[in-house]
C-alpha positions as CSV (number, residue, x, y, z in Angstrom):
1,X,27.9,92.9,-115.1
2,X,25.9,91.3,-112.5
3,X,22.3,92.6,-112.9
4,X,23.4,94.3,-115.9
5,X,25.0,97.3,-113.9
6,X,28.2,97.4,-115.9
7,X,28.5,97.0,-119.6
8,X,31.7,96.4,-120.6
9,X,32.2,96.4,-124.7
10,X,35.2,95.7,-126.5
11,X,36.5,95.6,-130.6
12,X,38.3,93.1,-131.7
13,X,40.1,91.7,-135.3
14,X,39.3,88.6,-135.4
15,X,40.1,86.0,-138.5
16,X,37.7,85.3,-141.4
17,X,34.0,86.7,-141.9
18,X,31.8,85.5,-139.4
19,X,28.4,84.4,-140.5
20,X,26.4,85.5,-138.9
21,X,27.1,88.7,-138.8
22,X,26.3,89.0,-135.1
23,X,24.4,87.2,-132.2
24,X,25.1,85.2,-128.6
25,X,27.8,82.9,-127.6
26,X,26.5,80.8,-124.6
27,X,29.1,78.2,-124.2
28,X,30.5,77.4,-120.5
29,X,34.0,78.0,-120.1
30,X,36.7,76.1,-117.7
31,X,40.5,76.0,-116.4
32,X,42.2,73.6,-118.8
33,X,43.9,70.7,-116.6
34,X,47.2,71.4,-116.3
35,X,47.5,74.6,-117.6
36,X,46.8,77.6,-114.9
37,X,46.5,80.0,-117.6
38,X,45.0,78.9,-120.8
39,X,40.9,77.9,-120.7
40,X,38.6,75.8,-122.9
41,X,34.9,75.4,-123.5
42,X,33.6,72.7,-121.4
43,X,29.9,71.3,-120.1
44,X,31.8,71.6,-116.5
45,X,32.6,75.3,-116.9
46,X,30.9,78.3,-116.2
47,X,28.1,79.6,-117.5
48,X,29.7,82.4,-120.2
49,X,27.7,84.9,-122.9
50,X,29.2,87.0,-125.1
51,X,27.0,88.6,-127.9
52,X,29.0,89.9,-131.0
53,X,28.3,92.1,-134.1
54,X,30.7,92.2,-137.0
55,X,31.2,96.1,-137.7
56,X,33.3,95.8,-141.1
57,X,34.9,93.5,-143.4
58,X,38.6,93.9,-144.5
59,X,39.2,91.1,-146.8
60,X,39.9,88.2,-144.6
61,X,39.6,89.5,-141.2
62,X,36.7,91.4,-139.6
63,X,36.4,94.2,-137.1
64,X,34.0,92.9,-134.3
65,X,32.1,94.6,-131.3
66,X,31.7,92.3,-128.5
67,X,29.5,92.8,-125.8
68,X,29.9,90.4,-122.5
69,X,27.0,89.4,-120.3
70,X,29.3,87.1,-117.8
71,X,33.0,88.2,-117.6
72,X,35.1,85.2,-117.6
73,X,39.0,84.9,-117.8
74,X,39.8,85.0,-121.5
75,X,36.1,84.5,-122.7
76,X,36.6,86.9,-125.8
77,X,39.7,85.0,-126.8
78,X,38.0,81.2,-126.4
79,X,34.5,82.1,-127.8
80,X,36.1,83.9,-130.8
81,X,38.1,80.6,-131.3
82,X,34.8,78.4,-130.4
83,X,33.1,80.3,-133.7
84,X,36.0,79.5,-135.6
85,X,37.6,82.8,-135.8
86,X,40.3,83.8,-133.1
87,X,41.5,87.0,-132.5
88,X,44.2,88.4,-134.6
89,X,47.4,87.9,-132.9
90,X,46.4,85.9,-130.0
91,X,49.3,82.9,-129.2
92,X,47.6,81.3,-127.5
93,X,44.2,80.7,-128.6
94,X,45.0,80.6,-132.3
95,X,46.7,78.9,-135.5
96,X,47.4,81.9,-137.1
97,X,51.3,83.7,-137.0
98,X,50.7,87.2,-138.3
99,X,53.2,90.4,-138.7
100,X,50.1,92.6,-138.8
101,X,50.1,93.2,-134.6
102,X,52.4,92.4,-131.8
103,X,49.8,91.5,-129.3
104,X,46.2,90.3,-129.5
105,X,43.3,92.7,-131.2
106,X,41.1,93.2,-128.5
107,X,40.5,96.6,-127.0
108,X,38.5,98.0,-124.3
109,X,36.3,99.9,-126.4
110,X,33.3,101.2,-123.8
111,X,32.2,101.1,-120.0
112,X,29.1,102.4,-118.7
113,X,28.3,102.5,-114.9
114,X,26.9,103.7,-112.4
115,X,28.7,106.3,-109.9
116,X,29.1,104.7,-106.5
117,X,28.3,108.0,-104.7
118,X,26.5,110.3,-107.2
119,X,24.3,107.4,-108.8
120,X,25.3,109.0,-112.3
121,X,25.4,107.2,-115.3
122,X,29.2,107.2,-116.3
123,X,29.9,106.0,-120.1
124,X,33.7,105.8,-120.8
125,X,34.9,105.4,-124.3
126,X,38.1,104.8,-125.5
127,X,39.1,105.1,-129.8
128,X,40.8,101.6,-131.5
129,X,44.2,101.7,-130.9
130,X,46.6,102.6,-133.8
131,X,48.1,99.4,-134.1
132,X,45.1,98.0,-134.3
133,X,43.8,100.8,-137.0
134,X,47.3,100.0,-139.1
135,X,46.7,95.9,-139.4
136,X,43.1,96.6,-140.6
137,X,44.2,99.2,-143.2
138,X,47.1,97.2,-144.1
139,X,44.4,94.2,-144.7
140,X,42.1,96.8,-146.5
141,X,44.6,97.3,-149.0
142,X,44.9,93.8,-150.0
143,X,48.1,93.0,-148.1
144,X,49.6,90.3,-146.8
145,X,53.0,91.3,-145.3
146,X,53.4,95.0,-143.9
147,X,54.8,97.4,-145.3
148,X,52.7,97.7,-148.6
């Protein structure tokens, strides 16, 4: 990530629609006191990007691409809540109980980089998960409570 060598892109199903439909997080990001795992947006943190576009709407939650500048412990997760919309699943960054997912939506979708010895350009992609794929058809079909 540092001098935009790495690009690291990942998909996420986050609550809500968000409007709009993508741009740039900047907001700095810190340890929360007390807590050696969970972090919050503060003026004291570091500097943290993230640029997002939605990719599809499925009723009330929206399949995102997000695209991170700086790479900061669980900056997906706490930008995603900063906008208002968390990540599907995520205990500890949202409100929301679901049974659509056992785990948090967010997938390593794509990483490009450079080859260390060759100097090749090396683009890895990897396909949305099925459990992921499942809560977003499960939502497309107006559900609320899988099986439906």
């Amino acid at each position: 990530m540092r001098e935009n060598r790495v690009y690291k892109a990942y998909l996420g199903i986050v609550h809500g629609v968000i409007e709009p439909v993508s741009g740039t997080i900047n907001l700095p990001i810190a340890r929360k006191k007390g807590s050696t795992m969970e972090r919050i947006i503060d003026s004291s943190g570091y500097k943290s990007i993230t640029h997002y576009e939605t990719i599809e709407v499925y009723n009330d939650l929206s399949l995102v691409k997000f695209v991170l500048e700086t790479g900061r412990t669980h900056q997906i997760r706490i930008h995603s809540k900063a906008m208002g919309h968390p990540l599907l699943g995520d205990w500890l960054y949202s409100d929301f109980s679901t049974s659509l997912i056992k785990r948090q939506a967010l997938h390593s979708h794509q990483l490009s980089f450079d080859h260390p010895i060759t100097g090749k350009r090396l683009n890895l992609i990897s396909d949305i998960p099925d459990d992921m794929k499942n809560a977003l058809e499960v939502k497309q079909r107006g559900c609320f409570i899988p099986p439906c």
